[in-house]
KOLSESE-740252 format. One line per 3 residues: number of its first residue (from 1); for each residue x, y, z of C-alpha. Coordinates in steps of 0.5 Angstrom, whole numbers, plus 500, padded with zeros to 3 digits. Example, Ala and Ser with C-alpha at 12.3 -4.5 7.8 and 13.67 -1.06 7.14 Angstrom:
KOLSESE-740252
1> 525 491 516 | 527 498 514;
end
This chain:
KOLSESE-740252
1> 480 668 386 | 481 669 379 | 474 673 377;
4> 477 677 383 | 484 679 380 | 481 680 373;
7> 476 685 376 | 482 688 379 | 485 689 373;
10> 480 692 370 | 479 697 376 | 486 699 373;
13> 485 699 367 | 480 704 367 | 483 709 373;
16> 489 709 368 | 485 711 361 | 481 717 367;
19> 487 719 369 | 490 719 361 | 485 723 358;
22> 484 728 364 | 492 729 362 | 490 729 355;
25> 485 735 356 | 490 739 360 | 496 738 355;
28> 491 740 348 | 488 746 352 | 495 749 353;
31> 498 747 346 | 492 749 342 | 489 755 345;
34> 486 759 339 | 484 751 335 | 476 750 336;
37> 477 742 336 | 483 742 339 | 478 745 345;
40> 472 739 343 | 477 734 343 | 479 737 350;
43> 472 738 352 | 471 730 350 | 476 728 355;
46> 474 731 360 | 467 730 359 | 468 722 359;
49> 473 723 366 | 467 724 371 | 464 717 367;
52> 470 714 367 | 472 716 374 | 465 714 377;
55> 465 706 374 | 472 706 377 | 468 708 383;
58> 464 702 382 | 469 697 380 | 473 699 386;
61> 467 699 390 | 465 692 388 | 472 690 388;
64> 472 692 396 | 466 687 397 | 469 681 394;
67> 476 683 396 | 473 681 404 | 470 675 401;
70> 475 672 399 | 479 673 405 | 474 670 408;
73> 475 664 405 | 482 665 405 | 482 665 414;
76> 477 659 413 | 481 655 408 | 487 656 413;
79> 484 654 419 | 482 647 416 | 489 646 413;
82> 491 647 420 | 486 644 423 | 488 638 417;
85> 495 639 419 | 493 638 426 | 490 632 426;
88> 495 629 422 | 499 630 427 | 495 628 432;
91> 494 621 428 | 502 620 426 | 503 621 433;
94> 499 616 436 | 500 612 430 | 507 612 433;
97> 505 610 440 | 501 604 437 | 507 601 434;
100> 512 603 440 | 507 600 445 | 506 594 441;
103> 506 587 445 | 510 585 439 | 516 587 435;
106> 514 591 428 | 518 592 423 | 517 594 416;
109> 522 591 410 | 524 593 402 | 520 588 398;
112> 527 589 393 | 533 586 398 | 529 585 405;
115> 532 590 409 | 529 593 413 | 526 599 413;
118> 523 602 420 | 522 598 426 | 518 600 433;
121> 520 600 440 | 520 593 442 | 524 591 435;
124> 529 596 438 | 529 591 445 | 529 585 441;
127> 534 586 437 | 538 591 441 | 539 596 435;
130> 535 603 435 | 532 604 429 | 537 608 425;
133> 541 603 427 | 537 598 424 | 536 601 417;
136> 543 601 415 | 543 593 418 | 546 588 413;
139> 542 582 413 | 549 577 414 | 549 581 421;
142> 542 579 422 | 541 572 421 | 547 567 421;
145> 548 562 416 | 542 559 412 | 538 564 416;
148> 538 569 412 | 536 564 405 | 531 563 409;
151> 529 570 411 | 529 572 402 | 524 567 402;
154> 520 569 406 | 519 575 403 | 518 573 396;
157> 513 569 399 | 509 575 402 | 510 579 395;
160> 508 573 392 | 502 570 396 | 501 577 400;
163> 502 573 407 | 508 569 409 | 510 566 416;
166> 517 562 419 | 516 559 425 | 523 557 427;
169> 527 563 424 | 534 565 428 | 536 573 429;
172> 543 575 432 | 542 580 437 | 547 586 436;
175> 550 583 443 | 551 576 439 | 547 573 442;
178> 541 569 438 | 534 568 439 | 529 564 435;
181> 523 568 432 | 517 567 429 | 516 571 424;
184> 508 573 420 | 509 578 414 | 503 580 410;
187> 505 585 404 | 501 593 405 | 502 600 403;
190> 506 606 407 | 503 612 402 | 504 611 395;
193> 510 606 397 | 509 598 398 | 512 595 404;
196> 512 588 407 | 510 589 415 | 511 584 420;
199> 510 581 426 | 517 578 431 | 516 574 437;
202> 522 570 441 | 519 564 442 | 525 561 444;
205> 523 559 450 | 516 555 447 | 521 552 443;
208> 525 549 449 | 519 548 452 | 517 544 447;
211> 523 540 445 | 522 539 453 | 516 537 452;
214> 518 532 446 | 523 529 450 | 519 529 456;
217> 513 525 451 | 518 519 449 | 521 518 457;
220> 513 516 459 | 513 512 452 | 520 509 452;
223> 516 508 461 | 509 506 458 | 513 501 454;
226> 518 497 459 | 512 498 464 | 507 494 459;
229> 513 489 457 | 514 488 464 | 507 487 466;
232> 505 482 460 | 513 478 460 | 514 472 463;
235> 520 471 461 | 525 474 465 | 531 474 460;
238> 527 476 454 | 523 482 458 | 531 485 460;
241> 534 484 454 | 528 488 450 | 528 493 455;
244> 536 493 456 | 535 494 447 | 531 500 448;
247> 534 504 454 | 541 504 450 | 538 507 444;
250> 533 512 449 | 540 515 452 | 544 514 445;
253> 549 509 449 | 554 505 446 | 552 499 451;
256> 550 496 457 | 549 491 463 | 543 488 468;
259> 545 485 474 | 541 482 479 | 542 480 486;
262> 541 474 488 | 543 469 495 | 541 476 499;
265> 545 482 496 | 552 477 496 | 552 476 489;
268> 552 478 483 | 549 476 477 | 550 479 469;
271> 543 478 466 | 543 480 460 | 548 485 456;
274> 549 489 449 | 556 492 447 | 560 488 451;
277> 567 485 449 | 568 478 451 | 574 480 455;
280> 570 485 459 | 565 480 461 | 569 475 464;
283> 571 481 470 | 564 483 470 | 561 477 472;
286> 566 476 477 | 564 483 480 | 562 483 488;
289> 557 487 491 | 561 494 493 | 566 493 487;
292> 565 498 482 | 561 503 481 | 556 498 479;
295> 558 493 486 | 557 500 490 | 551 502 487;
298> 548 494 489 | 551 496 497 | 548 504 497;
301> 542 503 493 | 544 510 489 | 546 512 483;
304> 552 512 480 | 557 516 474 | 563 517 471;
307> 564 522 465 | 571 519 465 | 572 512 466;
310> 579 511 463 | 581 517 470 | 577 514 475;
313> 580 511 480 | 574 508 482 | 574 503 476;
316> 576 496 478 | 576 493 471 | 583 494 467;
319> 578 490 462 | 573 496 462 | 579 501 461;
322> 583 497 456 | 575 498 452 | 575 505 451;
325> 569 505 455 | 569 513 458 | 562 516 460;
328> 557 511 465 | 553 511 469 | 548 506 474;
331> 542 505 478 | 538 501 482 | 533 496 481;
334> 529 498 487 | 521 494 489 | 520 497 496;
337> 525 500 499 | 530 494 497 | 535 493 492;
340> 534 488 487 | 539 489 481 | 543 495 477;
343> 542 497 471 | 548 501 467 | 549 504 460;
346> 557 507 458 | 559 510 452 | 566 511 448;
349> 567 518 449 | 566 523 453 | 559 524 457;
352> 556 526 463 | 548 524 464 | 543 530 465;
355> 539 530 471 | 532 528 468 | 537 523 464;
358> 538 519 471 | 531 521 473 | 528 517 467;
361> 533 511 468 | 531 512 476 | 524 511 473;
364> 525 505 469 | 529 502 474 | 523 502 480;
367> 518 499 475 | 524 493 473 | 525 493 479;
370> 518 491 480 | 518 487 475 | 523 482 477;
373> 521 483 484 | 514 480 480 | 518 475 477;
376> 521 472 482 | 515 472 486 | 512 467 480;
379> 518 463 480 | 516 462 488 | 509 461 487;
382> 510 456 481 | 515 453 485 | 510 452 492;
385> 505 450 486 | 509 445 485 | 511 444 492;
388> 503 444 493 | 501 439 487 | 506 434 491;
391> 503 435 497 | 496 435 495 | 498 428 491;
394> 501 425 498 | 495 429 503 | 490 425 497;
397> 494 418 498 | 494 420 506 | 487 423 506;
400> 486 415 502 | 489 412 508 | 486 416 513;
403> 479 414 509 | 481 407 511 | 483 408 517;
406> 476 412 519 | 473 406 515 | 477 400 521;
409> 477 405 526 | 469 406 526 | 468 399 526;
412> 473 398 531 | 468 404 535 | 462 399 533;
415> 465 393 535 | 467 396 541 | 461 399 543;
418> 457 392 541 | 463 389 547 | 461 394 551;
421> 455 393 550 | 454 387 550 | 459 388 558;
424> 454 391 560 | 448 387 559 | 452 382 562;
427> 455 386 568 | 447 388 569 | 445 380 567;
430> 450 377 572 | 449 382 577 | 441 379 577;
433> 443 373 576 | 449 372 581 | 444 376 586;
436> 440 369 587 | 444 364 588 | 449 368 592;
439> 443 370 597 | 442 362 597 | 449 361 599;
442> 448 367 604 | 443 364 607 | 445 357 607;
445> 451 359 610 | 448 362 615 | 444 357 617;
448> 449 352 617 | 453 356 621 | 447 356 626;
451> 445 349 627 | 451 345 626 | 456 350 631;
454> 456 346 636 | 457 339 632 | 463 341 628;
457> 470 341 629 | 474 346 628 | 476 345 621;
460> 469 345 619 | 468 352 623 | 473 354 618;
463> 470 351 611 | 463 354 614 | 467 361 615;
466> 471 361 608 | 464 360 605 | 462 365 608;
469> 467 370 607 | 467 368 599 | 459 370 599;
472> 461 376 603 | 466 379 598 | 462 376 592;
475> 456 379 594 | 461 386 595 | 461 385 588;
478> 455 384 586 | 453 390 588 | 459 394 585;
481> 457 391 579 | 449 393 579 | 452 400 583;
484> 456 401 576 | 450 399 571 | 446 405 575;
487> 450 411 575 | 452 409 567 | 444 408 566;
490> 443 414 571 | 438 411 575 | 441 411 582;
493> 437 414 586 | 440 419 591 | 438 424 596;
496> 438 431 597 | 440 432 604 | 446 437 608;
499> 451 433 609 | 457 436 614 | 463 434 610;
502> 468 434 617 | 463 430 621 | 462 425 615;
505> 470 424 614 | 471 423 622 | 466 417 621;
508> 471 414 615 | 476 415 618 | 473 412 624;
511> 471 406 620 | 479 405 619 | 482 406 625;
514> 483 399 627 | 485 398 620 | 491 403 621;
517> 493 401 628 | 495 393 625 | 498 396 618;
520> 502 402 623 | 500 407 618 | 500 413 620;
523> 493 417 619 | 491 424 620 | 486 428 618;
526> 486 436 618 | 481 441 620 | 476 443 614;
529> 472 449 614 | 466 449 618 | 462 452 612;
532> 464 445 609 | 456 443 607 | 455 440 601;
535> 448 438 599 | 447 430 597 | 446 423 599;
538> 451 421 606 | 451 414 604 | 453 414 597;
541> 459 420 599 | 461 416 604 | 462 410 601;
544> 466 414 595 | 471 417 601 | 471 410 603;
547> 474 407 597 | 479 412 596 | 482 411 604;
550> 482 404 602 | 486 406 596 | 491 409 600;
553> 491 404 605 | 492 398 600 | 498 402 596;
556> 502 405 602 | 507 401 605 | 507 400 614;
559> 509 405 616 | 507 410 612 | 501 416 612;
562> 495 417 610 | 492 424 611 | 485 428 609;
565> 485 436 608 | 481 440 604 | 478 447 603;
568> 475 452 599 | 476 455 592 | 474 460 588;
571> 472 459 581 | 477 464 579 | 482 459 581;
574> 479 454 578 | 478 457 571 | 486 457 572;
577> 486 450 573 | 481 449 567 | 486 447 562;
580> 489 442 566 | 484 439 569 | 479 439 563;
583> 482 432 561 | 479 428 568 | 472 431 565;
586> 467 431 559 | 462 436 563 | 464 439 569;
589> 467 446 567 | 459 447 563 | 456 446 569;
592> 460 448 575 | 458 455 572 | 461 462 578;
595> 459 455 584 | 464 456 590 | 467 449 592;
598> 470 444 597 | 476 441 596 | 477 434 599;
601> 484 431 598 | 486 424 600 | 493 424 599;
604> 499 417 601 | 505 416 601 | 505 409 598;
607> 507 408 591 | 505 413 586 | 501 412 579;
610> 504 414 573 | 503 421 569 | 500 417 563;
613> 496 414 567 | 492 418 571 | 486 419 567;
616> 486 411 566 | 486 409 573 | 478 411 574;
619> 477 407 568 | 472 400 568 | 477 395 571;
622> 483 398 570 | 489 396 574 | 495 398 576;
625> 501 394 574 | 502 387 571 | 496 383 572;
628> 499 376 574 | 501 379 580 | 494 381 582;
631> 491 378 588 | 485 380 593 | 485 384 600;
634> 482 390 601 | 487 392 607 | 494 389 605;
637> 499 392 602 | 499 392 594 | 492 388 595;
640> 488 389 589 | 480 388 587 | 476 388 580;
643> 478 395 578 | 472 398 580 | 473 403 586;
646> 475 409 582 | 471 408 576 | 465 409 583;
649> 468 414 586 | 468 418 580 | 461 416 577;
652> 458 419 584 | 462 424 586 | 460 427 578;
655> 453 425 581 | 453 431 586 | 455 435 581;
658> 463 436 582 | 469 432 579 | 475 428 582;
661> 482 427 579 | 488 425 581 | 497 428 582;
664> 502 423 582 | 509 423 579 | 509 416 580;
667> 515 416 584 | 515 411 591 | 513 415 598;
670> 512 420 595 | 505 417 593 | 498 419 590;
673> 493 425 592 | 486 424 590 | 482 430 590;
676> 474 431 590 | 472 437 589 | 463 438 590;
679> 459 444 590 | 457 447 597 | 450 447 599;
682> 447 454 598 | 447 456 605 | 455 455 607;
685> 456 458 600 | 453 464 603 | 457 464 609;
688> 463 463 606 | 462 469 602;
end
């Protein structure tokens, strides 16, 4: 540009000297016509004019050339400054969007008095100031009281450090409202001009959630702490006043009270305590269930508050009011589902408890609840150790006693069964031994009665038929004796044939009809079934119906009844008779198996046995009554004989497989009924089936 317009300047220059001299030429020619020099003078001028004109001519040329140079140049230099401009442009309208589209708010601060110098869009919103606004914005109208220090130095510290940070920094909007910020700050350049920037969150609602989380970690340690207190403690008292100690101070209470319910809900009792004035203790000792708020709260099993106790018409201690006492509030002790005790806590001034407040004593109530619930358990198990350690030192001294009883009763059991040992050898002994001589006094009795018939008078008839009669019955007995000594040792024989149990009971009731005529006893014998078979020995089942007819006759007054009857019953109404008839027998209900039976009952109307001697009666040699009135007879009424008939009867009715027992109430006419139950043969089961 500058060689440009010093070629220029040449150009001109030169034009101008061409110009002057032609111009000179001119003048001198028409002032010195006749002078000869003048005319050379003239003639130089305008000879040096042609050379003149044509290096002007170059130097225009030239100048031409470079004049479209350089606009060329020219339009190139000014695209790029358009196109530099542009850009600039572009970049400051994108710079703008990125600091109004921030997540966060950004503002940029003076380094000198903190004011703030330019904010973005979510500053804008933060704050509720615009931009303009916020640059003319005194920092005393921005943060209230120490805030503001606190703000200053933030700054000194980033232009000092370079970055700087407030995690806890209050901002007043432009509505009043406040917000807490926190604040990164790093010190930068905005051109040629230094600035602090920074970074503002509202983190106020981390900050409650914190402060909720602070508070929700002490609840769960405060919780931790009763819960271990009450698991480890086994001193009731201890562990209530300790937790009773901590629950004042977590709730910032002036004092409070455990009570537990004791005799079923109907009482209370004032455990431990804190803050409370003697004068007060003495109404709430005597506090019933449903007095008060804490009596309501041991009927209701829910919480219970004032915020005022000194308006509360609820209150029913004149003490309490006369205390100061205003906040209060009280909770169960609760263990599945029951009420155990209240915990309460008040305060002197005025409160309402927070919900997460009564959440947390609701909480702490249920695990002392269990706590007490454990210890009242403990106290009821120490007392039924107790209870078990006297028991167990008179079980021992019982156990001692019932050794030594053992010990007598086992050799009472030996010494008893070397007697009856020693009974049955000498019934088996005597049976042999009274066989042989009884036979000789048999015989010789017989044959006395034979030769000396005729030669006798009759006294000496009479001595030959009671020596007779007494051999008879002696032998009778004989064979009682050794019939028993064979069923006990189970080598009686019998046999195995079918036995028509209504043909069999005809011919014993045959057998005693004289019998019955003379006693005028009436005698009766049902229908049986027809099927009524049995299979065993006739002879040995005869001899058994007998002596029980001959029981019944012998203990039923004249006059009475003697009757035989009998059925089938089924195994389904014998298992329901199980029960009661199993005292009778050791091994029948074993044996008897799905058999169908026959039941054979032979039934008076004479004295009766009494209940507690049914199973006796079939004992060896047992009678029934006093024994000094025993005499001998097998027809007159009341006569007796060794007490081996039952003993018989029911050794060879268990022989045949079946069972006997006996139904009395002891009482007279109503008399006794012995029932035999057998086993049908298999064919008549068939039949009955």
């Amino acid at each position: 540009m500058d060689r440009h317009n010093a070629n220029t300047r040449s150009t001109k220059i030169l034009t101008g000297l061409t110009v002057g001299a032609m111009l000179s030429a001119l003048v001198l020619l028409w002032l010195a016509q006749p002078d000869p020099s003048v005319w050379l003078a003239a003639a130089l001028l305008l000879g040096l004019s042609p050379a003149l004109l044509f290096h002007c001519a170059r130097l225009t040329t030239r100048l031409e050339r470079h004049h479209r140079t350089l606009e060329q140049e020219a339009t190139h230099w000014r695209e790029q400054a358009d196109h530099q401009e542009k850009s600039a442009r572009i970049a400051r309208k994108r710079y703008q969007q990125i600091l109004d589209h921030a997540g966060d708010a950004i503002f940029f601060i003076h380094p000198e008095d903190g004011t703030l110098v330019e904010v973005n869009r979510q500053a804008e919103n933060l704050l509720g100031y615009s931009a303009e606004q916020a640059r003319h914005l005194s920092l005393s109208t921005l943060f209230p009281g120490v805030h503001q220090r606190r703000y200053l130095r933030l700054v000194k510290r980033v232009l000092k450090h370079g970055y700087g940070e407030e995690s806890n920094l209050v901002f007043r909007r432009q509505d009043g409202s406040e917000f807490i910020g926190a604040v990164h700050a790093r010190l930068g350049e905005m051109g040629e001009e230094t600035l602090v920037h920074g970074v503002l969150r509202d983190v106020t609602e981390v900050k409650r959630i914190e402060k909720e989380l602070r508070q929700k970690n002490q609840d769960l340690l405060l919780i931790n702490q009763i819960a271990g207190r009450a698991a480890s403690s086994r001193d009731l008292d201890a562990m209530l006043t300790v937790i009773l100690n901590e629950v004042t101070q977590a709730m910032v209470a002036d004092g409070g009270g455990i009570y537990l319910l004791r005799h079923e809900g109907t009482d209370m009792d004032l455990r431990v305590h804190q803050g409370i004035e003697e004068s007060v203790l003495a109404e709430l000792r005597a506090l019933a269930p449903g007095q008060g708020l804490a009596g309501r709260v041991a009927v209701s099993g829910h919480p219970r508050a004032s915020a005022n106790l000194q308006k509360d018409c609820r209150l029913s201690s004149q003490a309490v009011r006369e205390a100061g006492w205003h906040g209060f509030q009280a909770i169960p002790l609760t263990a599945q589902g029951r009420t155990l005790g209240i915990l309460f806590v008040f305060t002197r001034s005025k409160r309402v408890f927070s919900r997460d407040q009564v959440q947390l004593l609701m909480t702490i109530g249920r695990h002392l609840g269990t706590a007490v619930e454990g210890a009242e358990l403990l106290e009821a198990l120490r007392w039924q150790v107790r209870l078990t350690e006297a028991s167990s030192r008179e079980l021992e001294r019982s156990r001692q006693l019932l050794r030594e009883n053992l010990s007598r009763v086992e050799e009472s059991n030996r010494t008893l069964a070397r007697i009856d040992r020693m009974k049955s050898n000498f019934l088996a002994l005597a049976s042999h031994e009274l066989r042989t001589p009884l036979t000789c006094v048999l015989s010789g009795a017989e044959m006395l009665e034979g030769r000396l018939q005729r030669c006798v008078d009759q006294e000496g008839e009479q001595i030959l038929s009671i020596i007779h009669q007494g051999a008879r019955r002696l032998e009778s007995i004989v064979e009682d004796l050794l019939e028993v000594a064979r069923i006990e040792s189970q080598s009686i024989y019998l046999a195995q044939e079918p036995i028509h149990l209504p043909t069999l009971l005809q011919e014993v009731g045959a057998a005693f009809a004289p019998v019955m005529a003379e006693r005028n006893l009436c005698y009766q014998l049902d229908d049986l079934p027809e099927v009524a078979c049995v299979c065993g020995d006739s002879h040995h089942l005869k001899k058994a119906f007998q002596r029980l007819v001959e029981n019944a006759v012998k203990f039923t007054p004249s006059g009475g009844q003697v009757r035989i009857s009998g059925g089938l019953i089924t195994p389904e109404e014998l298992r329901h008779r199980e029960e009661e008839l199993r005292k009778f027998t050791t091994s029948f209900f074993e044996q008897a198996g799905q058999k169908p039976m026959i039941r054979v009952c032979v039934e008076d109307s004479g004295v009766g046995i009494a209940p507690e001697e049914h199973v006796r009666v079939f004992d060896k040699f047992y009678e029934v009554g006093d024994i000094t009135e025993h005499f001998t007879s097998n027809t007159r009424f009341g006569g007796k004989g060794v007490g081996l008939g039952l003993t018989l009867v029911k050794g060879m009715v268990e022989a045949h497989g079946g069972m006997v027992w006996v139904e009395s109430d002891g009482t007279m006419k109503k008399g006794s009924a012995f029932h035999v139950l057998l086993p049908l043969e298999e064919g008549s089961a068939l039949l009955s089936g």
